[in-house]
C-alpha distance (Angstrom), angle and dihedral (degrees) to the residues before:
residue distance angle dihedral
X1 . . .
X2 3.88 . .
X3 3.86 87.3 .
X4 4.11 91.5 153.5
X5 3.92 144.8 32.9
X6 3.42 116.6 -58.4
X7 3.83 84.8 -143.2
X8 3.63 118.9 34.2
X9 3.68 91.4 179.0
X10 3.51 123.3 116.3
X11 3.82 86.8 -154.1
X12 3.84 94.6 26.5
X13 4.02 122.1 145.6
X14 3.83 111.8 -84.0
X15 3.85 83.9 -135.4
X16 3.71 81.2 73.5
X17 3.67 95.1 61.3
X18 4.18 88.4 49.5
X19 3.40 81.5 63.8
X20 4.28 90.1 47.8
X21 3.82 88.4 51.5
X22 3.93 98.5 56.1
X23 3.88 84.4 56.6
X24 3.81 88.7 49.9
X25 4.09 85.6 47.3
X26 3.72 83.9 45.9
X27 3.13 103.5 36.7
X28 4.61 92.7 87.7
X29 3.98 86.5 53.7
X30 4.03 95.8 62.6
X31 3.38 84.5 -117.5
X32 3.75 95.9 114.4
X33 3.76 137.2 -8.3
X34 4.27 109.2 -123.3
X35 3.36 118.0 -104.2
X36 3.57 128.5 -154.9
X37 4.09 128.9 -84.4
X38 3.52 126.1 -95.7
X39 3.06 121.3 -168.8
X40 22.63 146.3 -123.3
X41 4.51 135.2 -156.8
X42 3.35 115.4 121.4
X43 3.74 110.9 -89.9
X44 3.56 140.2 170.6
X45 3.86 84.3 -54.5
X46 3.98 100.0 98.8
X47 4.23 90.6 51.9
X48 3.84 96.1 28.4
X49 4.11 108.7 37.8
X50 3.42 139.5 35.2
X51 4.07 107.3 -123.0
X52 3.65 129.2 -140.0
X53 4.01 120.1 -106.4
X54 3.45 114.3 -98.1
X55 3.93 131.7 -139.5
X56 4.37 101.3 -164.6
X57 3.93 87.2 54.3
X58 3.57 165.2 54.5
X59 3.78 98.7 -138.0
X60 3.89 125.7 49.5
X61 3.78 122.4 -87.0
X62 3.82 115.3 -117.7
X63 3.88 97.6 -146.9
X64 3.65 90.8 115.3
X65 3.09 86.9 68.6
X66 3.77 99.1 53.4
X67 4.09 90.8 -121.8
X68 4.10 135.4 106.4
X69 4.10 108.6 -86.9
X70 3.36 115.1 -102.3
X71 3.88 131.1 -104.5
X72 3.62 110.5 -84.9
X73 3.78 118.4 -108.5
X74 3.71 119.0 -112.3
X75 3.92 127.4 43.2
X76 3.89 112.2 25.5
X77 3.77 117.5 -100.3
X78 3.96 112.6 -111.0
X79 3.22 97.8 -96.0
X80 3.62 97.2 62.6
X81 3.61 90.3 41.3
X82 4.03 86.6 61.6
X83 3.70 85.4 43.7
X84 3.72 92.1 58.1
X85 3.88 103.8 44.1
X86 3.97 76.6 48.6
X87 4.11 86.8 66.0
X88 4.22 87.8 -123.3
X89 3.84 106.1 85.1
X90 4.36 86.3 79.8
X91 3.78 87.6 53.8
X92 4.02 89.9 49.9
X93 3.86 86.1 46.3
X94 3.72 92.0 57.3
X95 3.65 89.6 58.0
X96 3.53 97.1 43.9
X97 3.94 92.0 -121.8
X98 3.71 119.3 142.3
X99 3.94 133.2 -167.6
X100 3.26 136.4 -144.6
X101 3.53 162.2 114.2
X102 3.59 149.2 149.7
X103 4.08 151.7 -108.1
X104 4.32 118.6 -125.7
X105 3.55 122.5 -179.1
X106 3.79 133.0 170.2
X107 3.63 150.4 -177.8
X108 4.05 117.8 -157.5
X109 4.32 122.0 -177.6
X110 3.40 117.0 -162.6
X111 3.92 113.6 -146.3
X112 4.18 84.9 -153.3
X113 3.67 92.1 61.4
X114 3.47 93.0 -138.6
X115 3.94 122.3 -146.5
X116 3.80 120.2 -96.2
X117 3.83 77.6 11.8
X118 4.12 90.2 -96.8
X119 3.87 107.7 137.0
X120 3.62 106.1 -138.4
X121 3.63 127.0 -134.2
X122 3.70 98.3 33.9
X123 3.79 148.1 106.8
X124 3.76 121.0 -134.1
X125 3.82 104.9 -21.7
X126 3.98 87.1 68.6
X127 3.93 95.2 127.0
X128 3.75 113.7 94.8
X129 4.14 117.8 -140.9
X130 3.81 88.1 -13.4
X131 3.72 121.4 127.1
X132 3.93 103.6 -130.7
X133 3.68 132.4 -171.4
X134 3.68 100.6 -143.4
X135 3.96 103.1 -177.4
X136 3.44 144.1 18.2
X137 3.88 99.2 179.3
X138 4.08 125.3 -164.8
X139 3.54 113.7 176.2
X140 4.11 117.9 174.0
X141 3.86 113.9 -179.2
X142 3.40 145.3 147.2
X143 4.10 120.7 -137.3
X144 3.33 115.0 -144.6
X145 4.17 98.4 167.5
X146 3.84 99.5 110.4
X147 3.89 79.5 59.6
X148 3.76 87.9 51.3
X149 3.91 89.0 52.0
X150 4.57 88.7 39.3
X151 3.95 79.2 50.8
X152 3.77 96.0 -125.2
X153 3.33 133.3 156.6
X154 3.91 101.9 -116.3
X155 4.13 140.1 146.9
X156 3.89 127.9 -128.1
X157 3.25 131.6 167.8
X158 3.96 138.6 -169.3
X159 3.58 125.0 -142.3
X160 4.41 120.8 -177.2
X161 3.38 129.7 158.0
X162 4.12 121.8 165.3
X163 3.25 125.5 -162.2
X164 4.10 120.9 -154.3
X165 3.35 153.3 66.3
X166 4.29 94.1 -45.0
X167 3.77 87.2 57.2
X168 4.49 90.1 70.4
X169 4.32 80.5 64.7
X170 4.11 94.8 52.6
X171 3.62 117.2 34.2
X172 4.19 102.1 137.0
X173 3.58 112.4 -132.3
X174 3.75 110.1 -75.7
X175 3.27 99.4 22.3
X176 3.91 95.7 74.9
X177 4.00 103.5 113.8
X178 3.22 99.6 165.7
X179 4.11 102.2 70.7
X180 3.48 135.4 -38.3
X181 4.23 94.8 -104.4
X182 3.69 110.7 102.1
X183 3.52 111.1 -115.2
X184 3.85 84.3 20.1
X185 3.91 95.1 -169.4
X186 3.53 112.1 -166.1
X187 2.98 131.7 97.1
X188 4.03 84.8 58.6
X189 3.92 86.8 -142.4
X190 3.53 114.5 59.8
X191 4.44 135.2 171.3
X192 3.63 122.6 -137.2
X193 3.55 130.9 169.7
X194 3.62 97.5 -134.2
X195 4.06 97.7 174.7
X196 3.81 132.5 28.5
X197 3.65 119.6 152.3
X198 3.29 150.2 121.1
X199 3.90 139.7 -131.6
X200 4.03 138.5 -156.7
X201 3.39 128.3 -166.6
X202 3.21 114.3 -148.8
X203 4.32 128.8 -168.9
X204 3.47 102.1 -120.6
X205 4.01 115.2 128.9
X206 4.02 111.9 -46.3
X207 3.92 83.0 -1.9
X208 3.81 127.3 -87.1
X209 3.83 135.4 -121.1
X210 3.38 125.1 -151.1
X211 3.89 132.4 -173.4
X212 3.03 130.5 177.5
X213 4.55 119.5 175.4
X214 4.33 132.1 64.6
X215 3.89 108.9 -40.0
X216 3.85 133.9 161.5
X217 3.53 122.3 -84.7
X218 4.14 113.2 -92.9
X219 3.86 91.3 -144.7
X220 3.57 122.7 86.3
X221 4.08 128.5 50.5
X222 3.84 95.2 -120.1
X223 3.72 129.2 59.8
X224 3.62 144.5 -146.9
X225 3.91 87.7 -118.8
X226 3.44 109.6 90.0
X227 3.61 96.5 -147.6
X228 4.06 87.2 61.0
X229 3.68 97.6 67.1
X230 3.87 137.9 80.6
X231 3.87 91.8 -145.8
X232 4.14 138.8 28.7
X233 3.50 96.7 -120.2
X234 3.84 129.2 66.4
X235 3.83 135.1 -128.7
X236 3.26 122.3 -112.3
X237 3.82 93.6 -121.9
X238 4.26 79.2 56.4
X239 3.85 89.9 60.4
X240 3.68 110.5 30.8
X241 3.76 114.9 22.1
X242 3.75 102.7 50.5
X243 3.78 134.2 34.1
X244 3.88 130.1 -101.0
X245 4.06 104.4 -136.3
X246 3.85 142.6 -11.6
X247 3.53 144.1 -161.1
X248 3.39 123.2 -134.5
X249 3.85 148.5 74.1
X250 4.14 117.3 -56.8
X251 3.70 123.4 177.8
X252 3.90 128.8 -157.9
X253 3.70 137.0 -161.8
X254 3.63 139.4 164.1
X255 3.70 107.8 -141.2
X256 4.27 86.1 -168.9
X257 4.15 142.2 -19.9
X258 3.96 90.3 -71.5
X259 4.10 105.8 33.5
X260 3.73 135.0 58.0
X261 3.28 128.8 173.1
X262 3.89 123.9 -158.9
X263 3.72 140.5 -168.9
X264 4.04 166.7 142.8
X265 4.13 146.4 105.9
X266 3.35 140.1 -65.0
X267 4.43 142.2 -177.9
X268 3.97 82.2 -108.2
X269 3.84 140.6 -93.5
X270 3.82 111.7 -26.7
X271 3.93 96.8 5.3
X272 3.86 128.1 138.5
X273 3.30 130.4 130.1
X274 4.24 93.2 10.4
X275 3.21 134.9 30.7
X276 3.82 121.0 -152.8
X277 4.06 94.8 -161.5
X278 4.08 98.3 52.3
X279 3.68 117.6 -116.5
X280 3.80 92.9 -24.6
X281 3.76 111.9 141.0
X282 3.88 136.5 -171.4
X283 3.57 145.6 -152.1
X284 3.54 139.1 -92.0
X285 3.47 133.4 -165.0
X286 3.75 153.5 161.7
X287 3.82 151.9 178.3
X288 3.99 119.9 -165.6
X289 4.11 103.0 -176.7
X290 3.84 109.3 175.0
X291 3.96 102.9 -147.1
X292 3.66 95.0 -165.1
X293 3.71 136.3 -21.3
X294 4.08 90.1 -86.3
X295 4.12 91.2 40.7
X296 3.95 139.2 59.3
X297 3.90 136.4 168.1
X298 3.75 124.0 -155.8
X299 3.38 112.5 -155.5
X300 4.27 111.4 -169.8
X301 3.75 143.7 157.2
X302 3.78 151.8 148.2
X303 3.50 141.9 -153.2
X304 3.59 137.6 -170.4
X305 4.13 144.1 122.0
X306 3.74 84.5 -74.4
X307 4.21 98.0 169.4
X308 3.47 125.4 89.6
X309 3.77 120.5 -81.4
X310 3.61 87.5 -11.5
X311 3.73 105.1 103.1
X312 4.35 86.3 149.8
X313 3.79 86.3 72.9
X314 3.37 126.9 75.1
X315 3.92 131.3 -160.0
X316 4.23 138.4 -175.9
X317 3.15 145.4 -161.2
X318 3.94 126.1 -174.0
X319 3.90 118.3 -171.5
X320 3.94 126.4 -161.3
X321 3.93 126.4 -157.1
X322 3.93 121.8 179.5
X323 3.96 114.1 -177.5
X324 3.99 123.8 -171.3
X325 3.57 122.0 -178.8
X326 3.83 92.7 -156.8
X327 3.99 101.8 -177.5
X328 4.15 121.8 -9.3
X329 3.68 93.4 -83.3
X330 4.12 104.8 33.0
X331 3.40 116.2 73.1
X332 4.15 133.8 174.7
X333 3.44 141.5 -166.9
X334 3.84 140.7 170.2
X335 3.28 132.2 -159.1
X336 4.01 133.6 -167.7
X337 3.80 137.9 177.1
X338 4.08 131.1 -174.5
X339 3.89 108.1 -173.5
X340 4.27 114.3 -174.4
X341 3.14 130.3 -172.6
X342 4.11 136.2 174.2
X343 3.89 106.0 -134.1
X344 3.96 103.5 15.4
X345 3.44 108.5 100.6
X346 3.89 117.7 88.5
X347 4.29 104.4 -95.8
X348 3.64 89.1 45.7
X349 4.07 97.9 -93.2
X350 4.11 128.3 116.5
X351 3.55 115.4 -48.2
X352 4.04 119.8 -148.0
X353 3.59 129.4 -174.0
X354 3.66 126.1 176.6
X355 3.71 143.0 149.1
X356 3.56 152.0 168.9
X357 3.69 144.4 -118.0
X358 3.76 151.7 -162.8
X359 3.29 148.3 -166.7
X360 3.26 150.6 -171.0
X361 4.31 138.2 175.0
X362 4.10 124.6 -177.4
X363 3.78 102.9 -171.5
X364 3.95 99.1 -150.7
X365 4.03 98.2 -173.6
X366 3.39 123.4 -38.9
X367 3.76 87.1 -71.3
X368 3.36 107.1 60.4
X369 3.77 133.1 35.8
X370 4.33 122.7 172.5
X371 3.08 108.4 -144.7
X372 4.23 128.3 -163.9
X373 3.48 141.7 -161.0
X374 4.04 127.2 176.1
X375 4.17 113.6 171.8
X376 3.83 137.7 173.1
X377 3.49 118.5 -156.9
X378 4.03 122.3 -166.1
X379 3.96 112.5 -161.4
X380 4.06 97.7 151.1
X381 3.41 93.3 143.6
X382 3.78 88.6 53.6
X383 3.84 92.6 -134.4
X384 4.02 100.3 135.3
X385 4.14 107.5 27.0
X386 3.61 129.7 36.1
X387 4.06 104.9 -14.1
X388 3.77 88.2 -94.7
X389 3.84 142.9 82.4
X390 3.39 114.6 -87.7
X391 4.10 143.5 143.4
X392 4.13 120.4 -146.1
X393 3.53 130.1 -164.6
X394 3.75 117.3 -177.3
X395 4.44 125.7 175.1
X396 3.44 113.3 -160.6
X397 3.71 125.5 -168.5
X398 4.06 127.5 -169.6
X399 3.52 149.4 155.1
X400 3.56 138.4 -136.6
X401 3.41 129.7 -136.3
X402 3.70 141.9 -166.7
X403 3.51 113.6 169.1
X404 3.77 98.8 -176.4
X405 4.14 103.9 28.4
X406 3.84 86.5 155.1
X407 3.59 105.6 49.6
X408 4.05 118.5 84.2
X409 3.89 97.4 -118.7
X410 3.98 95.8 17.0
X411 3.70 87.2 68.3
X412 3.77 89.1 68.9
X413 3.13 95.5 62.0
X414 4.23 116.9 100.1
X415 4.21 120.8 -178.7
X416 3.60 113.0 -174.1
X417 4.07 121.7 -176.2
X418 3.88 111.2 174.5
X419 3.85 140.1 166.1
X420 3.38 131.9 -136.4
X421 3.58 147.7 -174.0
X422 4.07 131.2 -170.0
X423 3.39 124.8 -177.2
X424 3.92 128.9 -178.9
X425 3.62 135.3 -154.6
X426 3.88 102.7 -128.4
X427 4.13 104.4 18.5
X428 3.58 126.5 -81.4
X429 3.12 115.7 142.9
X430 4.36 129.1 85.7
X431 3.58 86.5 36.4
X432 3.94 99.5 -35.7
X433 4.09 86.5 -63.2
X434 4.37 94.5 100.8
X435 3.28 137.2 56.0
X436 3.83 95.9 -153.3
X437 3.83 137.2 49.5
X438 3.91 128.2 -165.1
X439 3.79 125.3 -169.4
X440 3.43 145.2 165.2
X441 3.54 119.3 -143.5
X442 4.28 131.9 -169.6
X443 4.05 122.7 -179.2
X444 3.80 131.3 179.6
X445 3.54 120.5 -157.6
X446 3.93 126.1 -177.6
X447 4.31 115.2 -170.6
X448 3.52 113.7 -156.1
């Protein structure tokens, strides 16, 4: 039944491979024969793109720009605050470094009672009625886009590693040192490095970055940092149609106040250290046009030979996200993704897989914020999940809560409980034997 990878990518999502260890799990039961293994900082983002609104908080998220948000302005985070009664946090300020991070953990029940207790079809929250600590996030950088906009010549850099659960899903290729199975889950804490770079800005016309090292993916509305999302879970679009990371060079560029243009190469989706196609490289690119002050569209894509030892064939994927903040407290967003590819689908012909999603935030008070999430997801020529053909639909919803937005370390704190529902057209799910899956999900995340 499951008779091939359910990635073929060379760059493919690790959530894919999640999906190609349940067969493994399954694969003793008869229930399915094993397939193969696949495989933010602030950043030029605030001069150089146009980010999407954001339901958790005050400022605007930066996953539009592929990057880890940004600190939020006002009272230090705690970190800092322990760096300044230490006597260091003026020295850091001199330099214009910053550092910070957070904690996420979670707890997830499956109604389905899955087998092995693995939920299928997801990203990160795959562990059923297990408390999980997610992310331990470190992120060291130095922002140099207000010298991007003062076109001057100046040097940042961006330094994150995260240590957890999350990092089994995202390990680049080569820089897996736990095992050689992709996701290799065990231990059920792992480290990865998931962004090293660093950036120039250089004075040429409304002032150019440059950066050159491992970075998150532009495409895609959601992120892998927690702190970048509305809800806990992730969209299938999020873990199957796009890529986590790359490693290459990217350049960025505002041409005026309401377009920016972005651009460069990489060794492919999910590639560091190796690179199981040679010295092939893709391409990266993306548009950020803000419409009007209320509305922006994010226009991004790569292509490349992507597969495995097949640097002759080339795939793409373009992505699509349109925000609207239509009153202070109701926001929107939608986001879309069409993936091609020549030989991917299972007799040998074009694969396709594309989807849609949407979104919506009501910000209550500065307590509470619902947050919603309704997606379709076509795979028919079972290219990205599973091996076979299959269409997903999932509605998620969530709320966010900050029980002390006022207070200078209460305000870090972030409690999201959310339901969701997925539902497949040919069954998948509780061990390829439903058609639906329920859960409840609850994660706590503290910035500091």
């Amino acid at each position: 039944m499951f008779d091939r990878p359910l990635r073929v990518g060379r760059r493919a999502p690790a959530a894919a491979a999640v999906a190609s260890t349940l067969c493994a799990m399954l694969a003793g039961s008869g229930i399915v024969r094993a397939a193969e293994p696949a495989e933010s900082s602030a950043s030029p983002a605030s001069a150089l793109t146009l980010d999407q609104p954001m339901y958790l908080q005050t400022e605007p998220s930066a996953a539009s720009a592929g990057e880890t948000p940004a600190p939020p302005a006002g009272p230090r985070r705690p970190l800092m605050l322990l760096f300044e009664k230490m006597g260091i946090a003026k020295a850091l300020d001199d330099a214009a470094i910053d550092v910070h991070g957070f904690v996420e953990g979670s707890w997830t029940y499956s109604a389905s009672n899955p087998p092995n207790n693995f939920i299928n079809g997801r990203v990160f929250d795959v562990d059923n009625q297990d408390p999980t600590l997610n992310q331990i996030d470190l992120t060291i950088t130095r922002d140099i886009s207000q010298s991007v906009k003062d076109k001057k010549f100046d040097v940042g850099f961006t330094l994150e590693t995260i240590y957890g659960g999350d990092a089994r899903f995202i390990h680049a290729n080569g820089a897996n040192f736990y095992g050689s199975d992709s996701p290799q889950l065990d231990p059920d804490e792992q480290f990865d490095v998931l962004q090293a770079y660093v950036d120039f800005s250089i004075p040429i016309g409304n002032g150019l970055l440059v950066r050159g090292g491992k970075f998150v993916t532009p495409l895609g509305y959601e992120v892998i940092n927690p702190t970048g999302n509305a809800l806990y879970s992730h969209s299938f679009l999020f873990g199957f149609a796009i890529p986590f990371t790359h490693t290459g060079v990217m350049a960025y560029y505002s041409l005026n106040d309401k377009l920016s243009i972005a651009g460069g190469i990489s060794r492919g989706w999910n590639q560091e250290l190796k690179d199981n196609n040679g010295d092939a490289i893709d391409f990266i690119g993306q548009v950020t046009y803000k419409m009007t002050d209320k509305t922006t569209l994010i226009v991004s894509g790569t292509i490349g030979p992507e597969a495995p030892n097949d640097p002759g064939n080339w795939w793409w994927v373009g992505d699509v996200i349109l925000t609207h903040q239509l009153t202070e407290q109701l926001s929107l967003a939608v986001n879309g993704d069409y993936g091609w590819y020549p030989h991917g689908a299972t007799n040998g012909t074009a694969a396709m897989w594309y989807g849609v999603a949407g979104y919506v935030g009501y910000k209550i008070n500065d307590m509470f914020t619902i947050n919603g999430r309704a997606e379709w997801y076509d795979d028919n020529d079972g290219f990205t999940i599973a091996g076979f053909p299959n269409t997903y639909y999932e509605a998620t919803l969530g709320l966010a809560i900050k029980p002390m937005p006022n207070d200078d370390i209460g305000r870090n704190i972030l409690i999201r409980p959310e339901v969701r529902y997925d539902y497949a057209d040919q069954a998948f799910f509780d061990g390829g034997t439903d058609h639906g899956q329920f859960t409840f999900a609850v994660d706590g995340i503290f910035t500091f």
